[in-house]
N, C-alpha and C positions, 0 to 999 in steps of 0.2 A: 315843313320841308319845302323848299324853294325848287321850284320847275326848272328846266334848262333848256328852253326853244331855242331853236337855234338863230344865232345873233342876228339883226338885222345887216349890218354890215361886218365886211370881215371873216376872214376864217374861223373855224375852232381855235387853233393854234393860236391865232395871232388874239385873242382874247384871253390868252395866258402868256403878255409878255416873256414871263419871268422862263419860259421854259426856251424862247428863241426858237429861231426855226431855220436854223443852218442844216449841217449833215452833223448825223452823233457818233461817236467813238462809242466803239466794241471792244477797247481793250477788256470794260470792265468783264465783258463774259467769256475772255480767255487766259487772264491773269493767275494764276495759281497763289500768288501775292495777296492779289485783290479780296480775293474768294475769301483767305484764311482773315482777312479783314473782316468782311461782309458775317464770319461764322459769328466772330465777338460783337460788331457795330450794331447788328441786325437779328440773330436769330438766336443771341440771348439777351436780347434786350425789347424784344416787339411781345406782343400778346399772339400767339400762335394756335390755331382752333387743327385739336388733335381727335375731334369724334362729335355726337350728340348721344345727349342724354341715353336716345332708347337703346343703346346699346349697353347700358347700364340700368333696368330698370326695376330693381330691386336692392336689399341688402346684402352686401358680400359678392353680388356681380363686380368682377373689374375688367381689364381691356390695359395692356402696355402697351407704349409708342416710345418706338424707335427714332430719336433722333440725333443723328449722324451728325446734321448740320451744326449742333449747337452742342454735342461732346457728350449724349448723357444717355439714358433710359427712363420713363417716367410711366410711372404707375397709378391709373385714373380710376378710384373705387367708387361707390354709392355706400354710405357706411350705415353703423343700424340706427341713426334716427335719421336717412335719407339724404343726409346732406354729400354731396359732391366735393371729392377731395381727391389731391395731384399730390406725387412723393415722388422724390428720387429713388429709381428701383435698385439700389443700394442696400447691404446689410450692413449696421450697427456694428459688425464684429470686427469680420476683414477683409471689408468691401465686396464678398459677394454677391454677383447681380442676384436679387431675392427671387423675384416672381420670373420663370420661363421653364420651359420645358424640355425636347431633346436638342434644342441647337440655341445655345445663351443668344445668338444675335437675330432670331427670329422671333418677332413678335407674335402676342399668346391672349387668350380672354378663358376666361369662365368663370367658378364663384365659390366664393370658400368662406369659412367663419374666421380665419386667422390668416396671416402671411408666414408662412413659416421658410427659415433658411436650408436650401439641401445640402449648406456642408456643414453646421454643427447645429444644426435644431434649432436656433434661434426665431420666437414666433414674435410677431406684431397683429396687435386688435386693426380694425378695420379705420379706427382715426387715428393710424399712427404708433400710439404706443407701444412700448416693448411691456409683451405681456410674461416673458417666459426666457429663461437662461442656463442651458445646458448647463448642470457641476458650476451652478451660479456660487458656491462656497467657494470654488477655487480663485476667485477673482480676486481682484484687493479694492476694496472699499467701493465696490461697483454700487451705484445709485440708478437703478433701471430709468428713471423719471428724466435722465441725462442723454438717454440713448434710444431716444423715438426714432421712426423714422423721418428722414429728412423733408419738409414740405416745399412744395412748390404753389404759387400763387396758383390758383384756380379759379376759373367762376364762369356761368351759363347766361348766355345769351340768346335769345329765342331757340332754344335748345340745343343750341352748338357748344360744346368746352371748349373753352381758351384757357391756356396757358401761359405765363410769364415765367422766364427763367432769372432774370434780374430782383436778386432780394432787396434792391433800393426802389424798384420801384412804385409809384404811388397814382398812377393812372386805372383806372375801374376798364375794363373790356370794351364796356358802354362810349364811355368817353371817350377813349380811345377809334372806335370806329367813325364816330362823329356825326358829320348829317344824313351821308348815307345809307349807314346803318340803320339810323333813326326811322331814315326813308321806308323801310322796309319791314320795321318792329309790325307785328298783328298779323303777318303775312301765315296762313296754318300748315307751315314746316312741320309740326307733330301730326300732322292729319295725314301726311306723306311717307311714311312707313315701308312702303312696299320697295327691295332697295338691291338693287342691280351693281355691283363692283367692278374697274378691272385697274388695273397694277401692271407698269410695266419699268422696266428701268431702262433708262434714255439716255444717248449718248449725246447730251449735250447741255450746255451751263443751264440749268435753273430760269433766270429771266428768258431766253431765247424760247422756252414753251409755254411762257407768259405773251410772250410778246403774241404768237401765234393764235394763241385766244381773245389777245384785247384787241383783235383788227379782226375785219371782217373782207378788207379789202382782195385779200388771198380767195376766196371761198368759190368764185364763177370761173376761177382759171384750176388751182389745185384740186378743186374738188366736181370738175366739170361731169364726171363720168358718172355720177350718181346722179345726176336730171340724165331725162332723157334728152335725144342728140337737138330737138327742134329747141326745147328750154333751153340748153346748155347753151347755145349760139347765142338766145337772146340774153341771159345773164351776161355771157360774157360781153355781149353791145352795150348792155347797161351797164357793167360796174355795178359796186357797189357805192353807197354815201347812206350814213347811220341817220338815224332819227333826231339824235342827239349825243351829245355827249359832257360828262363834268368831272370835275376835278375838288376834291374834298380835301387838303392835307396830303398824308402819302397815299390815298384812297383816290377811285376811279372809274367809270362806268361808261360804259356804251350802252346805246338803245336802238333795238334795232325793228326793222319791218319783219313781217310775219312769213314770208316767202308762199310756202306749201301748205298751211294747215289750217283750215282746207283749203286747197287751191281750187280755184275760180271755173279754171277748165280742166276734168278730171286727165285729160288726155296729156297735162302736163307732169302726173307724173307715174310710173312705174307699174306695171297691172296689180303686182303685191302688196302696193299700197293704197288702190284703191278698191283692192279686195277686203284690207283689212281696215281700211281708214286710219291709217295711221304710218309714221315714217321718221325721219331726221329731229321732225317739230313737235313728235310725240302723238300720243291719241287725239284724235281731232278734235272730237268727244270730249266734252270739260264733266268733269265727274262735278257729282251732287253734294258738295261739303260747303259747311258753313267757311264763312272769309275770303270765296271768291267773286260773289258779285259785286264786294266794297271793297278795290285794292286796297292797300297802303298810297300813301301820297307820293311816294317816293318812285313807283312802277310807273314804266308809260309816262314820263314828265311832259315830252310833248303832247301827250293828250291825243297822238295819233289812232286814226281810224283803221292803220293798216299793223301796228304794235304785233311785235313777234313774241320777243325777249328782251329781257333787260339783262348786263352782265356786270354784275360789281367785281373788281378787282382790288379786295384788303390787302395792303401789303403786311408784311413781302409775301406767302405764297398761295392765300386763300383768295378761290375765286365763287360767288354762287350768283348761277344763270338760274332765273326765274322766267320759265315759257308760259304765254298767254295761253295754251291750252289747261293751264292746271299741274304744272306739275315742273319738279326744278332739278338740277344737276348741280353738284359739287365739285371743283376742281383744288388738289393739293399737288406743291412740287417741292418736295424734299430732297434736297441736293446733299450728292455724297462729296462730290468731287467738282473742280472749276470746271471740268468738263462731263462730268456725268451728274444724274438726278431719276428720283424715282417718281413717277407720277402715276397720281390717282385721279381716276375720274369715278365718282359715283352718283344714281340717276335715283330719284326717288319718285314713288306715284302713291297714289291712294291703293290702298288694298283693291284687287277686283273682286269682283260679284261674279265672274262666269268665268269659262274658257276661252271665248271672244275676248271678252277685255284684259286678260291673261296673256294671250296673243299680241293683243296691240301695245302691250310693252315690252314685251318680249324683242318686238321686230323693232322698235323704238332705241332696245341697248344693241343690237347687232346690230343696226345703221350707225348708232354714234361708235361703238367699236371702230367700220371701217374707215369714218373719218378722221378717229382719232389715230386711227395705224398709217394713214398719206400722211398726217402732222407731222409725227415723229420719229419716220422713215426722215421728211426733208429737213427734220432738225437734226438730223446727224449729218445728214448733206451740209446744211448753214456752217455746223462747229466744225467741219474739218475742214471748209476753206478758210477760215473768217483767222483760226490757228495759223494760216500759213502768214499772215499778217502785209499780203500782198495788199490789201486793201483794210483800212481800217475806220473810214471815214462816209458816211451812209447817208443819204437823203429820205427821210423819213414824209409820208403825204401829208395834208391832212386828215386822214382815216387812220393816220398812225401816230394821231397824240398820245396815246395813252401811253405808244412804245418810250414816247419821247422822257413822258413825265416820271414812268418806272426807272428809265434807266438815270436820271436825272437824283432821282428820289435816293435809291443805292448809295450812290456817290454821295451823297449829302449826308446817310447816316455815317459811310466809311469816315465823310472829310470830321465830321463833331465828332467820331471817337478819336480819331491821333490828334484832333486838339487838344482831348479830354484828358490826351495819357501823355502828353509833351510836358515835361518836365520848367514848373517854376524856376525862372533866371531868376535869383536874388541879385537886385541892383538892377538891372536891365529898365531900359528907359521905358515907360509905359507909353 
């Protein structure tokens, strides 16, 4: 895994010609057009991580995901010789959504020996096959071995499931995420279990609460009121400027300083958090599990002494922030609409040992909570002027390459599919 110090001469930006460093167009994140592009170009055709493992960790466990953006239902079991398999949550008969509970468009988990249909009985084994068919005589020439359920690519990656909705496709998860990924294989994500959720839907496109996590630049002005008022002044004198930052394919990462945890002088921040040691950066306190004294290569590439977090951004909407304290958050944004999306943040720690350390992550998801509730209050603020298309045209820093390269990236899958579906001119001059 190759490090990314940052350049000796030159900007970030300007060491990715290819992305230029004008102002960007936002049509793409208010286009209704665009969007229903982006659902085919994009979010049936990329590798999409819809859960890990331990939520699955036996036989006959499953867990559905709802996916809006890409037309479908999908049903993610562990079957009985363990292996990890993805189905259209589709019934065989007549179309059926098979697995959900009292409301078909809310998503459902728990664990069963069969899938069975609640409107004419129809059962499926756990890989798929149709085991069972109501007044199966009445049929004409029915052949069950015809009528499994439908599969979707699947496959686990340091125990995250990805998804692929594209049946052409021939790309592994692996290879798909590329150096970054790689960067960060060994990292003990199953060692991190202990696991905090919150779910909100947003009223605003998809990339725009991308953009807002891949910059750091926002963070001493929008998020001043949580330092106290002496920090708060000096953040916002400083600015922010990242550690590093790179660009992998349509992958991307920032790397940032460490801020608070621990900070240097307790007085900088909040009595709560120095009561409990812990705050925004997570427990101060790096718990005692194997794989954190030797990161991955790919963590901290500058090799900084002051190293907070690292933030990969997989496209299109997977994000995971790995904190130097030991402990890492997930980011999904499933978009319903060109202008609404539903976003999940969830924060994972090692099991605790006491009440104390129970506490310090506790106050760990209530701080990122309130951060994430300033986000995406002012991304509804962002979509409804950006709609009014008074301005469409945007100067991006360099602290906001990665805005640049996401929103860059989009357009790129959009432009190769209506090449993809533009219709051969026979005779036409080559």
């Amino acid at each position: 895994m190759a490090h990314f110090p940052k350049p000796a001469e030159g900007s970030w930006t300007e060491h990715y010609p290819e992305l230029g460093t004008g102002p960007v167009n936002y049509e793409d994140s208010i286009s209704p057009e665009f969007y229903e592009l982006e659902r085919k170009a994009i979010f049936q055709k990329t590798w999409l991580n819809v859960g890990r493992v331990e939520a699955i960790p036996r036989a006959g466990r499953y867990f559905t995901k709802e996916l809006q953006c890409a037309g479908t239902s999908v049903i993610i079991v562990r079957d009985k010789d363990g292996e990890v398999r993805g189905f259209h949550n589709i019934c065989r008969h007549r179309g059926n959504k098979l697995v959900w509970n009292d409301y078909p468009r809310e998503e459902t988990s728990g664990i069963c020996r069969q899938f069975t249909c609640k409107y004419h009985g129809w059962r499926y084994e756990l890989n798929g096959t149709l085991a069972f068919v109501q007044q199966e005589s009445e049929f004409f020439d029915l052949d069950k071995s015809d009528f499994g359920l439908v599969p979707v690519q699947t496959e686990v990656w340091e125990g995250f499931i990805f998804v692929n909705l594209d049946p052409e496709n021939s790309t592994s998860v692996k290879d798909y995420l590329g150096g970054l990924g790689a960067g960060i294989e060994g990292y003990p994500f199953g060692e991190m279990t202990q696991v905090y959720k919150y779910r909100a839907t947003v009223g605003s496109n998809w990339k725009l609460f991308i953009d807002a996590f891949a910059e750091f630049y926002h963070a001493p002005v929008l998020h001043a009121k949580q330092a106290t008022d002496d920090e708060s002044r000096k953040l916002q004198g400083f600015g922010f400027e990242a550690l590093s930052y790179a660009i992998d394919g349509p992958h991307g990462m920032v790397s940032s300083w460490g801020g608070m945890a621990p900070p240097k002088d307790p007085s900088m921040v909040k009595p709560i958090e120095r009561a409990l040691r812990s705050g925004l950066f997570g427990p101060w306190d790096r718990p005692d599990i194997d794989g954190l004294d030797r990161l991955p290569e790919g963590l901290n590439p500058a090799r900084h002494p002051a190293w907070g977090e690292d933030s990969f951004v997989f496209f299109p909407n997977f994000m995971v922030l790995v904190w130097a304290p030991g402990w890492y958050l997930t980011y999904h944004y499933w978009p319903t609409s060109y202008n609404t999306h539903i976003f999940e943040g969830t924060l994972y720690f090692v099991p605790p040992k006491n009440a104390t350390e129970r506490l310090r992550q506790e106050l760990a998801a209530v701080t990122f909570k309130e951060y994430g509730l300033q986000d995406g209050n002012t991304l509804e603020a962002t979509q409804s002027m950006i709609e009014s298309r008074a301005v469409l045209q945007f100067p991006l820093s360099d602290q906001e390459i990665l805005l640049r390269h996401l929103h860059k990236t989009a357009r790129s899958y959009v432009a190769q599919y209506e090449q993809s579906q533009s219709p051969v001119q026979i005779g036409a001059p080559s």
